[in-house]
C-alpha positions in Angstrom: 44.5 108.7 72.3 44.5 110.7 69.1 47.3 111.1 66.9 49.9 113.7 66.8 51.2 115.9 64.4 55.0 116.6 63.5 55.1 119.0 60.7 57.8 118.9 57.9 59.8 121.9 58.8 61.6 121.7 55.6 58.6 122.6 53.8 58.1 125.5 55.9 58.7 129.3 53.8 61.2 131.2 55.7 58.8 134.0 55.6 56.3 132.5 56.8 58.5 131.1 60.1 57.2 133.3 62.7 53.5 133.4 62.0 53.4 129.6 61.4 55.3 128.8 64.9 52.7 130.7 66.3 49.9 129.2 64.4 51.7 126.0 65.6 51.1 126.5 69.2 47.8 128.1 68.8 47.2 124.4 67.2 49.1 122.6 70.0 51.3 120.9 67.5 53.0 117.7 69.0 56.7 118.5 67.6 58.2 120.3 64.6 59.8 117.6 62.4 63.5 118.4 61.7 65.3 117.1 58.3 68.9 116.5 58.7 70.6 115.7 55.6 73.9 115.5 54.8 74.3 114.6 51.0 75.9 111.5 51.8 73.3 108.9 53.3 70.7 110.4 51.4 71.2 112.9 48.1 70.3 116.2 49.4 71.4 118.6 51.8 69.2 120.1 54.8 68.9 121.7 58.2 71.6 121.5 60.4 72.9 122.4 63.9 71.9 126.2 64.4 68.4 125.5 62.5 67.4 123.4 65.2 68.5 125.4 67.9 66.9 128.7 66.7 63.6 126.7 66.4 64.1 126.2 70.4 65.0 129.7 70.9 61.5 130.7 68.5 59.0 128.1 69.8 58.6 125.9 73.0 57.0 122.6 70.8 59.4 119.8 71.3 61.8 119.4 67.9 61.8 115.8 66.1 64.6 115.4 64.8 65.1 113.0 61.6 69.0 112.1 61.4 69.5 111.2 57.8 73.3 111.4 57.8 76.4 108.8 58.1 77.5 107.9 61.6 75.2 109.4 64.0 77.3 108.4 66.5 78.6 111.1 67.7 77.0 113.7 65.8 73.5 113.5 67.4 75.3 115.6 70.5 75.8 118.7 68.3 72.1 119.1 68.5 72.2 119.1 72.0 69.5 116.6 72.6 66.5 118.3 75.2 64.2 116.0 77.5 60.6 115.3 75.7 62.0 115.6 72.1 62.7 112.8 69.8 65.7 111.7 68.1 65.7 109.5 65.2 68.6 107.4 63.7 68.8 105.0 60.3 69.3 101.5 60.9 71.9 101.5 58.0 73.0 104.8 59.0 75.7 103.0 62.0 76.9 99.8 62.6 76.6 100.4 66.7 72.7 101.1 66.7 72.4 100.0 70.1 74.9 102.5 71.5 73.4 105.5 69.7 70.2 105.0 70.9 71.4 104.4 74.4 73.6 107.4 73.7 70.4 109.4 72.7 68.0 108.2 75.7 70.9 109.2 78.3 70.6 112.8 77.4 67.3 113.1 78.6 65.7 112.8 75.0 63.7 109.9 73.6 65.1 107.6 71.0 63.5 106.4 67.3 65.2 104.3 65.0 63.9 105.1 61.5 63.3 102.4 58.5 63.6 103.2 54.8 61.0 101.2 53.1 62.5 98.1 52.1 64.0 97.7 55.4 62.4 94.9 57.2 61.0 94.9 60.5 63.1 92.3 61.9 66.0 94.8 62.5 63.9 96.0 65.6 63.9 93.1 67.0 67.3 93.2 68.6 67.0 96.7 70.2 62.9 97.8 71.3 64.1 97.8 74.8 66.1 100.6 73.4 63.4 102.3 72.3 60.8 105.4 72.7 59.6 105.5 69.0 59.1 103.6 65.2 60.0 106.0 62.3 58.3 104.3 59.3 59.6 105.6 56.2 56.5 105.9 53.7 58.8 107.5 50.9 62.3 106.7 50.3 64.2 109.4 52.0 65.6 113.0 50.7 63.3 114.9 48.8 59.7 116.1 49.7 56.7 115.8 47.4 56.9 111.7 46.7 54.0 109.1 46.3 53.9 107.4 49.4 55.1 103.2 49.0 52.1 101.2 48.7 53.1 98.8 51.0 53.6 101.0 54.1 49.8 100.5 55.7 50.7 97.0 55.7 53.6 97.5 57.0 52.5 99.9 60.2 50.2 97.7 60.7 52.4 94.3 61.0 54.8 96.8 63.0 52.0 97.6 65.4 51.4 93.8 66.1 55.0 93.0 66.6 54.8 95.7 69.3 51.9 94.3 71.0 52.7 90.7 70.7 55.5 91.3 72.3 54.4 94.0 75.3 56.0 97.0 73.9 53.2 98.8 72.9 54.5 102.1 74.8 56.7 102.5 71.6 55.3 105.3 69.1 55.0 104.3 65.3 55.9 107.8 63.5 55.0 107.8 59.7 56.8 110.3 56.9 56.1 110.3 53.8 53.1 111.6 51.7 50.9 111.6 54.7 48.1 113.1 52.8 44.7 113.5 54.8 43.3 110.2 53.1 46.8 108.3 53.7 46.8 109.7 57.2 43.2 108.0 57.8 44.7 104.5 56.9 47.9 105.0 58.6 46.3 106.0 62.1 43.7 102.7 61.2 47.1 100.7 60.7 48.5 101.7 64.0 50.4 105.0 63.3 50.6 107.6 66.4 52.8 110.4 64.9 52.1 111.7 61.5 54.8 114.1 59.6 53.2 116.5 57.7 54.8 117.9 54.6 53.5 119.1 51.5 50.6 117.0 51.4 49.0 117.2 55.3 50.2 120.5 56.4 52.0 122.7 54.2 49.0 121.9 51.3 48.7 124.5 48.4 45.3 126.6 48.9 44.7 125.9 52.5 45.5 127.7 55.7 47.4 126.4 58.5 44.8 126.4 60.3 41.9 124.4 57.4 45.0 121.4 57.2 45.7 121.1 60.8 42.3 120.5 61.5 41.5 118.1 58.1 44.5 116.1 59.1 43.7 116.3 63.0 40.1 115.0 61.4 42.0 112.3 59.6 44.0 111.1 63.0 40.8 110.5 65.2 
């Protein structure tokens, strides 16, 4: 199968909302890529609550939303969680991993634990039964617009292994971070399925919607 797109809804122009959700689904985007930040676990501040639950009210593409906040734990709920979207915790973000994502799959939706770069792979051991999804960080998190870490291909791709070695290769590997359309190319060669596109994939500076969906759909063969 081909890959799938997720793009950066942070880096989406409020003026241009209602003509790019529709471009979206002329496109058949995967999922629209939600940034929750909270200015504690990582030093900005983005979408929230209603954000997300507008999108659902303005489009029918599943949301993906990226928790970037201290203890989850509860406060995944307040997004009211909907069947076929993903929801994606930090593995430093909780001490009770397990029991968020379990918390997360038992509202219907699909659970991804997310992993900052220099966060080693070992910490999925303990819960991929748990899981739906893989959210490779390819930047550090909180700001749009960075280099991507060199050392991500290598690291989809040894994370792509793990998950066949050891029969779980159901799970989706998500990559965000500078997923440009030549980093996209080694990223889906690596083993990546979902691909967030930001400034550099989707939202790119001279091209229409439609010219970067298709370059990075190109890219994602």
């Amino acid at each position: 199968m081909a890959g799938k797109i997720a793009p950066s809804m942070m880096c989406m122009p409020l003026e241009d909302m209602i003509e790019g959700l529709k471009n979206f689904e002329k496109n058949q985007i995967e999922y629209l890529h939600i940034d929750v930040m909270d200015g504690q676990f990582v030093p900005n501040m983005q979408l929230g609550v209603d954000y997300a639950k507008n999108l659902r009210r303005l489009s029918k593409i599943p949301l993906d939303i990226h928790l970037m906040i201290e203890r989850p734990d509860e406060k995944f709920k307040w997004f009211a969680p909907q069947p076929g979207e993903y929801v994606s915790i930090h593995y430093e973000s909780t001490v009770h991993v397990q029991r968020v994502l379990k918390g997360i799959r038992d509202t219907g939706a699909k659970a991804m634990l997310a992993i900052n770069p220099a966060t080693p792979l070992c910490v999925l051991e303990e819960v991929l039964p748990d899981l739906d999804g893989i959210l490779i960080m390819s930047v550090n998190p909180g700001f749009a617009g960075q280099k991507m870490v060199p050392q991500s291909i290598e690291k989809v791709r040894r994370c792509k292994q793990m998950l066949l070695d050891r029969g779980y290769d159901k799970i989706e590997i998500e990559v965000d971070g500078n997923v440009s359309f030549e980093n996209a190319k080694l990223l889906r060669k690596a083993g990546a399925d979902i691909f967030v596109g930001g400034s550099s994939g989707v939202f790119v500076k001279g091209m229409s919607f439609d010219e970067a969906i298709a370059k990075l759909r190109e890219s994602i063969l």
